[in-house]
C-alpha positions as CSV (number, residue, x, y, z in Angstrom):
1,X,93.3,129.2,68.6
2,X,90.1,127.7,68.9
3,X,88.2,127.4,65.9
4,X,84.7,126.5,66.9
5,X,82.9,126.3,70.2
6,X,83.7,122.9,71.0
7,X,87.5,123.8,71.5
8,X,86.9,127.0,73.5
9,X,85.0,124.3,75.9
10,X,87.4,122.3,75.8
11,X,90.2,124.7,76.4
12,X,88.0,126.3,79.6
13,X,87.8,122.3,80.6
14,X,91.6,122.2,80.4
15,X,92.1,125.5,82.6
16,X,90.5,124.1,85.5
17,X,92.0,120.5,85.1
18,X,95.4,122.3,84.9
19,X,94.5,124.2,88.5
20,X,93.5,120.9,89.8
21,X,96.4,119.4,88.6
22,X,98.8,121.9,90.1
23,X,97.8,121.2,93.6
24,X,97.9,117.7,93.8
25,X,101.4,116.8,95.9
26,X,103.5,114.7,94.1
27,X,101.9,115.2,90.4
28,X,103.7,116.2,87.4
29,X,101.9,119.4,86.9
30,X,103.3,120.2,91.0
31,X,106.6,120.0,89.9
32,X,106.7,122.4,87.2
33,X,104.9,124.5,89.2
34,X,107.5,124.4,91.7
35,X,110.4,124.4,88.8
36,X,108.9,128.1,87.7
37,X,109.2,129.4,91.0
38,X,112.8,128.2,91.2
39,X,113.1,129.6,88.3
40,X,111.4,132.9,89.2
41,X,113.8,133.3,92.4
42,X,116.5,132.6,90.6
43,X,115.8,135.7,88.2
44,X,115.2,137.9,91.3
45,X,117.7,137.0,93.6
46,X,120.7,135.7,91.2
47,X,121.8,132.2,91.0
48,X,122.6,130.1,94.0
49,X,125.9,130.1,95.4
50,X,127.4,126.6,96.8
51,X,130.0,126.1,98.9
52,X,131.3,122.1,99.5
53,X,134.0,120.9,101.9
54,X,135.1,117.1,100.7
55,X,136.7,115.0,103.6
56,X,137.3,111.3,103.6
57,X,135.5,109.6,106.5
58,X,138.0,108.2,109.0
59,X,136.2,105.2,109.1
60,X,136.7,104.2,105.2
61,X,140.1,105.4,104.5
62,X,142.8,103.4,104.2
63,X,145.4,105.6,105.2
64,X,144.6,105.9,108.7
């Protein structure tokens, strides 16, 4: 809570640095945007389901 005008500035400075922020590729603030939507989409459409198949490469195993 801002307690004098100063901060509110300052906090209305930090909105639009935030924005900025958000849409540079590759920057930290990026990232969480991208980890909320994950997030989001995971709370609308359930968690992700994966399915793995594991098979030694015929090349590297010693048994063949």
């Amino acid at each position: 809570v801002p307690v004098n005008q100063a901060e509110e500035n300052i906090l209305e400075l930090l909105k639009y640095v935030d924005y900025v922020s958000d849409h540079i590729e590759g920057s930290t603030a990026e990232v969480t945007v991208m980890r909320k939507e994950l997030c989001a989409l995971s709370r609308d459409s359930g968690t992700p389901s994966i399915f793995l198949t594991l098979n030694p490469a015929d090349t590297y195993n010693p048994l063949l």
